[in-house]
Structure formats: C-alpha cells, structure tokens
C-alpha positions as a LaTeX table, in Angstrom:
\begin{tabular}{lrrr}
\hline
Residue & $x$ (\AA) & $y$ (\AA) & $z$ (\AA) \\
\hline
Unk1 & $-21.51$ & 12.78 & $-26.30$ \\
Unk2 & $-17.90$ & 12.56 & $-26.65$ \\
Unk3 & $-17.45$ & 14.43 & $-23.38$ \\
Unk4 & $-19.68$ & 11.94 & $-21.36$ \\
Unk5 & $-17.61$ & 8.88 & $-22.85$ \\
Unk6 & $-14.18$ & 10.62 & $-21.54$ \\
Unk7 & $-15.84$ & 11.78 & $-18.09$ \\
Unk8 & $-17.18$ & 7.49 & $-18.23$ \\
Unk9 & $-13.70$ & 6.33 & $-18.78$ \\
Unk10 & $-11.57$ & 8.69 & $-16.55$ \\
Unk11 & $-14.44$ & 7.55 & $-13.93$ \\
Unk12 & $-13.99$ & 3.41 & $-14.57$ \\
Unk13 & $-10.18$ & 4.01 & $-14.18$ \\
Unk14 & $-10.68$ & 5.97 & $-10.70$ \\
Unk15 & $-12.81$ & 3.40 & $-9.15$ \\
Unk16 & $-10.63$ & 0.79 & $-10.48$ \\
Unk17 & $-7.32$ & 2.60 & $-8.98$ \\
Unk18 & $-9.04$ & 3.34 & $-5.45$ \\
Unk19 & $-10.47$ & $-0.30$ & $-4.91$ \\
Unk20 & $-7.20$ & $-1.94$ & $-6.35$ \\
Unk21 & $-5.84$ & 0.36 & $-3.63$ \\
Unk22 & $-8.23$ & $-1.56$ & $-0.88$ \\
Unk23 & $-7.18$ & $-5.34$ & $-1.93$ \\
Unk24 & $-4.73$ & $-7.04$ & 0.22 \\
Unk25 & $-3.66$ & $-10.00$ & $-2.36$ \\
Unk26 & $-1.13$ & $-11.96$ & $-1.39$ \\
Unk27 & 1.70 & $-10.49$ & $-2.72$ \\
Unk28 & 2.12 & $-8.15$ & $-0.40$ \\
Unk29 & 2.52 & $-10.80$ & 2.60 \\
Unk30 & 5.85 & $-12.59$ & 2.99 \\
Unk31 & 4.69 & $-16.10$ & 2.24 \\
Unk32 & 8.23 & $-17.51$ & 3.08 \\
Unk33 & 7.80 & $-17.07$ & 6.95 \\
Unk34 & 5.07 & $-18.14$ & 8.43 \\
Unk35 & 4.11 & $-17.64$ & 11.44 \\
Unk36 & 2.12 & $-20.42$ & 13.49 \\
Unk37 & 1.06 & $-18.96$ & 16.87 \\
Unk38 & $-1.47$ & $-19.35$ & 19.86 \\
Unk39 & $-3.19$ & $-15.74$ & 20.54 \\
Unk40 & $-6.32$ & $-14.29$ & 22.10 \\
Unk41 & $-8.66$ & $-12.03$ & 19.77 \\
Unk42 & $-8.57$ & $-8.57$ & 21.24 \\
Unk43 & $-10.83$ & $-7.36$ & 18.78 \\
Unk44 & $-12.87$ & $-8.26$ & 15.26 \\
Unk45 & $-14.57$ & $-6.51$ & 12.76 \\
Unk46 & $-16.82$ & $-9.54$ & 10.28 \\
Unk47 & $-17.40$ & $-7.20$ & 7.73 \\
Unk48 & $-16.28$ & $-6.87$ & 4.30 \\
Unk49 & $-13.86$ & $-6.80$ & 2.21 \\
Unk50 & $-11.96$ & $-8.61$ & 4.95 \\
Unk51 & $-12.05$ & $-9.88$ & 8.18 \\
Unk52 & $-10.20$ & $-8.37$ & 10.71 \\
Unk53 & $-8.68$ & $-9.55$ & 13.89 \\
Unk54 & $-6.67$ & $-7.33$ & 16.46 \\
Unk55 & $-4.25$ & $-10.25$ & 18.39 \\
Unk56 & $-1.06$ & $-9.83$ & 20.38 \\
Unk57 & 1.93 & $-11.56$ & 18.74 \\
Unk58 & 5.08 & $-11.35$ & 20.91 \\
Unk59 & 4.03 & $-8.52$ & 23.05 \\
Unk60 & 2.93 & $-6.35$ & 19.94 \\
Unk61 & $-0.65$ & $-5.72$ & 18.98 \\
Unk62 & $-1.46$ & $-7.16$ & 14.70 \\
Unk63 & $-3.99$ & $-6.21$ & 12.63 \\
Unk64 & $-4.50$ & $-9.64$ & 10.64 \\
Unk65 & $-6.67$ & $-9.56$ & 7.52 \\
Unk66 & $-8.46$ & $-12.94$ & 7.68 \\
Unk67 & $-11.26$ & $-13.85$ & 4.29 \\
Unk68 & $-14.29$ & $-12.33$ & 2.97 \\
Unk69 & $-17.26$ & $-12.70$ & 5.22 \\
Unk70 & $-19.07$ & $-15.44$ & 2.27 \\
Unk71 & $-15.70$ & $-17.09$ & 2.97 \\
Unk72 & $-15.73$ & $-17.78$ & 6.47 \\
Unk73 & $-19.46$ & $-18.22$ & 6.28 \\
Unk74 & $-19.28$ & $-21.04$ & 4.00 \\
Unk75 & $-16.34$ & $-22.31$ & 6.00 \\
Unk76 & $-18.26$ & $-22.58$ & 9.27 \\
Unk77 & $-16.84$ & $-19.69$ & 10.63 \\
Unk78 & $-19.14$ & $-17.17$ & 12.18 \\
Unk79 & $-18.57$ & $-13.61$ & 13.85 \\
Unk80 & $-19.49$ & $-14.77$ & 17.42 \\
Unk81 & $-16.81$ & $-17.74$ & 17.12 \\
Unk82 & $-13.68$ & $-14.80$ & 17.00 \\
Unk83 & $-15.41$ & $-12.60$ & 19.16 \\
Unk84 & $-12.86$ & $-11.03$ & 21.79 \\
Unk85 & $-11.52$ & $-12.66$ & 24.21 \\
Unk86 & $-11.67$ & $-16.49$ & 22.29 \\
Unk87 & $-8.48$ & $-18.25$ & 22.58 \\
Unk88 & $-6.88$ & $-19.42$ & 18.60 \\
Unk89 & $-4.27$ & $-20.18$ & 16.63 \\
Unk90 & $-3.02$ & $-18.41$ & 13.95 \\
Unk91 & $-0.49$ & $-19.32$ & 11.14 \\
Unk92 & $-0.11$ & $-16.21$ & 9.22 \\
Unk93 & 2.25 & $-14.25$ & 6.99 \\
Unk94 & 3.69 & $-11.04$ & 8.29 \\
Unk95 & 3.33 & $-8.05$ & 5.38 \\
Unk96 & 6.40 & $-6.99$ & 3.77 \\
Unk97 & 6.38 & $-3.24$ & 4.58 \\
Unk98 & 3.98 & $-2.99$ & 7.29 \\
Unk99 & 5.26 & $-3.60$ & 10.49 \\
Unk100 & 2.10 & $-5.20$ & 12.70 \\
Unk101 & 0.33 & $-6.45$ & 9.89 \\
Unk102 & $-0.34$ & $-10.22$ & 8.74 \\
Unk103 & $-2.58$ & $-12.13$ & 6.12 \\
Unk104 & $-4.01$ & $-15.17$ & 7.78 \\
Unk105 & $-3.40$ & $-18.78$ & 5.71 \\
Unk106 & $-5.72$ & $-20.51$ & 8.69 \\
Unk107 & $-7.14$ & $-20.15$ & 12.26 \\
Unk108 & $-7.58$ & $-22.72$ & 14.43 \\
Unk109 & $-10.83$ & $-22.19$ & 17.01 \\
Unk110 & $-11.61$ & $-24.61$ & 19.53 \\
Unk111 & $-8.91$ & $-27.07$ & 17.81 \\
Unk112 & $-10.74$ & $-27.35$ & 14.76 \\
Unk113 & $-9.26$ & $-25.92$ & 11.66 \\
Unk114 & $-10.53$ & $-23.54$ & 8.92 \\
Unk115 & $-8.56$ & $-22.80$ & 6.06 \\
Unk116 & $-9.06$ & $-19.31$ & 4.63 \\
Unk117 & $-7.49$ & $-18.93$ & 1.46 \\
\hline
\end{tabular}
C-alpha cells in the first residue's frame, strides 16, 4: 500500500511538471512593449489550450498564442472569423526568449474589438 501511495505521488508531481511545462502565463511575454499591428492570418489552429495564429510581423512569420477556445467563444469569436487569409489587428507582447513568438492582449476583426485576457 505504501508503494502505490509513492508511485500516486511521484505520478501527481509528473503531470503537474509536464502541463506547467505547456502554460504560456504571462510572465513569460514582455508586457512593457506592446506591439499594435495590422496583419493577415496565415494560419490558425482553434483548439485548446490556446489559440494559435501564424501572422507576418515585419517580414517575419509569429506564432501568437491567442485564449482558450471557451474564451473566444464566449467573446464572440469563432474559428471561421481568423480563418487564413482574414485581415486583423493585433496588439500583442513579444516573448522574452523566443524570438517569433507573442501572447495576444486583443485582436481586432472586421474593426470590432475582442479582448482576450
């Protein structure tokens, strides 16, 4: 019995780890330059944990980690409204160590505004 409550623990604190591991909080973004640009979605995954958009910013392709799919939902923002080729604007914040990277703050589509955090 003893055994099974180690191999329980040693278990919660691996699945902890490895999803901790999958978050992109904040803290990682560099909140203290935003970015506020018009782009074109080149590609989008509306799945979870996070939506993703693929967008040039200045002649460089960005992966930018938008919110959950309940988020967006609840926001008014579906899948087929950032589906490639739609025209938006982003304000974003660049990560701090990863170079083509951003965490979206809001997207603009069709001049109407959703906030995402």
């Amino acid at each position: 019995m003893k055994g099974l409550k180690n191999y329980t623990m040693v278990l919660a604190i691996l699945l902890c780890g490895s999803f901790t591991m999958l978050h992109h909080g904040w803290a990682d973004y560099d909140q203290t330059k935003p970015q506020d640009f018009e782009t074109k979605i080149e590609e989008s995954i509306y799945e979870n944990p996070h939506v993703l958009a693929k967008v040039k910013y200045k002649k460089e392709m960005y992966t930018v980690f938008l919110a959950p799919t309940s988020r967006m939902t609840d926001r008014g923002l579906t899948g087929d409204m950032i589906k490639k080729g739609t025209s938006v604007r982003l304000v974003a914040y660049p990560h701090k160590t990863e170079k083509g990277e951003m965490r979206a703050e809001r997207i603009f589509v069709d001049g109407k505004k959703f906030e995402l955090r």
